[in-house]
C-alpha positions as CSV (number, residue, x, y, z in Angstrom):
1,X,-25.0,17.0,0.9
2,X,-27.6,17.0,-1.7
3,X,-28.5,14.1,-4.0
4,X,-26.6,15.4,-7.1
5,X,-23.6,15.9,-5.4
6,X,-23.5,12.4,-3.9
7,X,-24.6,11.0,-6.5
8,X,-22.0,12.8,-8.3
9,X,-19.3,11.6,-5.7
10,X,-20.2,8.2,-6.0
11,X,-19.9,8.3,-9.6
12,X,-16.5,9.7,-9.5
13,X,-15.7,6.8,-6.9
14,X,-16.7,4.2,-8.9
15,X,-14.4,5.5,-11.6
16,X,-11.4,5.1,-9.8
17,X,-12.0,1.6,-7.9
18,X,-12.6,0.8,-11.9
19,X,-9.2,2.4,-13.0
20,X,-7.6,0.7,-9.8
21,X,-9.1,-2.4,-10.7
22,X,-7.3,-1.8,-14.3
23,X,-4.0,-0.6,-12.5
24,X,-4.5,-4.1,-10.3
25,X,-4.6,-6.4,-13.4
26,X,-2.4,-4.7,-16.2
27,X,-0.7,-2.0,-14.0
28,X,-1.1,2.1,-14.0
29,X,0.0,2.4,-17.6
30,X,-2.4,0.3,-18.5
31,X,-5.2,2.8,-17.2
32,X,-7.3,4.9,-19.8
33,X,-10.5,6.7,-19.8
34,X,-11.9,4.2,-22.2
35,X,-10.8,0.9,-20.4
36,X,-12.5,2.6,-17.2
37,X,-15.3,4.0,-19.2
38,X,-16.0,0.3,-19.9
39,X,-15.9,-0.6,-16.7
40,X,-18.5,1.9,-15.4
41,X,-20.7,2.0,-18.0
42,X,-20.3,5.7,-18.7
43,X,-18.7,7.5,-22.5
44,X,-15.1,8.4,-22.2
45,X,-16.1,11.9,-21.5
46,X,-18.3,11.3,-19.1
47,X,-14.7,10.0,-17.2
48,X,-12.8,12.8,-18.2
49,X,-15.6,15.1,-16.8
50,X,-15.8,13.6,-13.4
51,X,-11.9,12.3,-12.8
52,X,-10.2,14.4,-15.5
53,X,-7.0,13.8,-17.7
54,X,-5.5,9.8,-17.9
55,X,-2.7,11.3,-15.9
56,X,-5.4,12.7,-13.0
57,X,-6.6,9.6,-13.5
58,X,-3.6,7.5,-12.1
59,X,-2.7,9.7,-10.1
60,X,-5.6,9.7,-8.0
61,X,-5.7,5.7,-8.2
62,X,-2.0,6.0,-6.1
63,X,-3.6,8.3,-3.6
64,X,-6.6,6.5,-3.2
65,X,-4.4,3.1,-2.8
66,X,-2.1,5.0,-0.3
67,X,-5.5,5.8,1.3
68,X,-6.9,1.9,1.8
69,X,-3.9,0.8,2.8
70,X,-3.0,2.9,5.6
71,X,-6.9,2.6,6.5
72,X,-6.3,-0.4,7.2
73,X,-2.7,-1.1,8.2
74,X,-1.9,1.9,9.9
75,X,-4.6,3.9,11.3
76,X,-6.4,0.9,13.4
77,X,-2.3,0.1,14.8
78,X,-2.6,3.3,16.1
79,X,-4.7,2.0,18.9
80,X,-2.3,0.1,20.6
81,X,0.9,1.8,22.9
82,X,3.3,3.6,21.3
83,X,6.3,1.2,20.5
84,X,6.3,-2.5,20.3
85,X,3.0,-3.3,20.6
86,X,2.1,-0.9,17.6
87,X,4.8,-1.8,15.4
88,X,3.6,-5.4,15.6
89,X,-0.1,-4.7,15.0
90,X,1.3,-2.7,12.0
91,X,3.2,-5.6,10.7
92,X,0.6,-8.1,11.5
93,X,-2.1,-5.9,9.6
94,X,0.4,-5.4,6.9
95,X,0.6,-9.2,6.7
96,X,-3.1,-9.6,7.0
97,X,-4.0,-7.5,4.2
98,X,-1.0,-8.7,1.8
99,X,-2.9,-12.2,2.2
100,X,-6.4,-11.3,1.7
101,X,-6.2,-8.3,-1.0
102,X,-3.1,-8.0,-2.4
103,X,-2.4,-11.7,-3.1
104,X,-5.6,-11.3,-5.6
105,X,-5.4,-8.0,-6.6
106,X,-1.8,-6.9,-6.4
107,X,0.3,-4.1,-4.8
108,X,0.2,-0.3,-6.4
109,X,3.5,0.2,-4.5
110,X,5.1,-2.7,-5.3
111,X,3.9,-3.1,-9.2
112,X,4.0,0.6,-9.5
113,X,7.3,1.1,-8.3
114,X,8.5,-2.1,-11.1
115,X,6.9,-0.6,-13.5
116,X,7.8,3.2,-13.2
117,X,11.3,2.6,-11.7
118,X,12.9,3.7,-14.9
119,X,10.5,6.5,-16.0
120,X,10.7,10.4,-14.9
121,X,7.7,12.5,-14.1
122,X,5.1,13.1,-12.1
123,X,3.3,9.6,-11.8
124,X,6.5,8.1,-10.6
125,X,7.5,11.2,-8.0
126,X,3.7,10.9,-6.7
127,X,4.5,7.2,-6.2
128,X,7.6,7.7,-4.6
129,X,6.3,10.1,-2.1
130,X,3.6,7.9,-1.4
131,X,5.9,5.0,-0.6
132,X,8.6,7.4,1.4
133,X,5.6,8.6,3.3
134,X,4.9,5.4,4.1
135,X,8.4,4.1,5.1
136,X,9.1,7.2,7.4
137,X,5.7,6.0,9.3
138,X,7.5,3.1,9.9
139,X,10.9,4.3,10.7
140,X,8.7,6.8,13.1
141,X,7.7,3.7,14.7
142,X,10.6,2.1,15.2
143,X,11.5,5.2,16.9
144,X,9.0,5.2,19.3
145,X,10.1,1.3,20.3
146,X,13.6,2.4,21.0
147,X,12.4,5.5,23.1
148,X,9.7,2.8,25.2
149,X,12.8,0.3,25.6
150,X,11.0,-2.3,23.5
151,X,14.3,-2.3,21.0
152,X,17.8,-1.5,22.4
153,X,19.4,1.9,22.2
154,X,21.7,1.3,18.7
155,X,18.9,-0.3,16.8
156,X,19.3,1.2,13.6
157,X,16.1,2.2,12.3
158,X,16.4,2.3,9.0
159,X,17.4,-1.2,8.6
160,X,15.0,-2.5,10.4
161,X,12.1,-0.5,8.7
162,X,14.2,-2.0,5.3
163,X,14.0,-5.7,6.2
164,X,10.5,-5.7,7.2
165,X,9.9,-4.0,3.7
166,X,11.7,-6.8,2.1
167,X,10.0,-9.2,4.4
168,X,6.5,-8.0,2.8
169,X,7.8,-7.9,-0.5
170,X,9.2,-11.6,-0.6
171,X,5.6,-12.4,1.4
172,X,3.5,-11.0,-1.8
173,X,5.7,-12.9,-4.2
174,X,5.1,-15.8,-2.7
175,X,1.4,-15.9,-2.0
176,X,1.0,-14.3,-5.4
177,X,2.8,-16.3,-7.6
178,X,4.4,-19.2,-5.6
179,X,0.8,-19.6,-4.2
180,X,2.9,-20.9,-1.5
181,X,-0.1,-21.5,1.9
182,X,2.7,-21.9,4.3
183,X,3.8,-18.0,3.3
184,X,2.4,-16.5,5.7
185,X,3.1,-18.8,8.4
186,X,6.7,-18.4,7.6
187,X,6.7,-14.7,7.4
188,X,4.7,-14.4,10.4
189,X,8.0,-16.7,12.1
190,X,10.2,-14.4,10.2
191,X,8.9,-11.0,11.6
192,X,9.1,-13.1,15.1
193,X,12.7,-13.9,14.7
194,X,13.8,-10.5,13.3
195,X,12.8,-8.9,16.5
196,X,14.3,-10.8,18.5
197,X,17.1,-10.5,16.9
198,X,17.3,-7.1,17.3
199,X,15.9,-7.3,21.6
200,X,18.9,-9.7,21.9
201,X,21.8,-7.9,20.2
């Protein structure tokens, strides 16, 4: 790679960690080329050059969230044996990184999906699919659990892959805005009792 292209590719990344900073503290409608041109340092149409339209834009601040987060929640799980084992390193990254990024920065899926839940187009079906992606990774997982015999026979996936949604969703509202310390703790307990719950059924 030669200097002006990565130059060039840094430029462009720097433009949309800025626009999902924006996204982070006002949410994706909030995003424009001037608030990120602002941030970088660059004219407006030096952004549009490098990242395109306000709607590329956002749309390439979802797929570079969906990116970070299963760079870090998923991909190192992968690691561990298929069933049990991963889905618990899955949760406990997902729990890991809800306490030391989102609680300061926010959720893309979470936020995004308030904020667009009432909208049509193509920010919110990119959005969807990202988060539908990410949910059938789960519900994979809790597949591979019942086929290891870590999780008996009739557990029904897509409950279980539901309530550990909800589990991370009530966990961000809580470190976030309750600024509760014990949140974790107590979802960490929570995640524990929910499977065995389901071992013991």
């Amino acid at each position: 790679m030669d200097a002006k292209t990565q130059k060039a590719e840094l430029t462009r990344a720097a433009i949309i960690g800025a626009a999902l900073d924006v996204a982070a503290a006002d949410g994706l409608e909030s995003i424009t080329l001037q608030a990120v041109a602002d941030r970088v340092g660059l004219s407006k149409s030096g952004v549009f050059s490098r990242a395109g339209s306000r709607e590329a834009l956002q749309k390439a601040v979802i797929e570079e969230y969906g990116r970070s987060f299963l760079a870090q929640v998923f991909v190192p799980a992968m690691q561990q044996p298929k069933g049990l084992p991963r889905l618990n390193e899955i949760v406990r990254r997902w729990i890991a990184r809800t306490r030391d990024v989102e609680a300061f920065t926010g959720c893309i899926y979470i936020a995004g999906a308030f904020e667009l839940d009432d909208r049509t187009g193509e920010l919110r079906d990119l959005l969807h699919t990202e988060i539908t992606r990410w949910r059938a990774a789960l519900r994979r997982t809790v597949l591979q659990a019942i086929e290891a015999g870590h999780l008996p026979a009739g557990t029904p996936a897509d409950q279980l892959v539901a309530e550990i949604y909800s589990m991370l969703m009530g966990l961000l509202h809580d470190v976030r805005f309750l600024r509760d310390p014990q949140a974790v703790h107590r979802t960490e307990a929570s995640w524990a009792r929910l499977v065995k719950s389901y071992q013991t059924a």
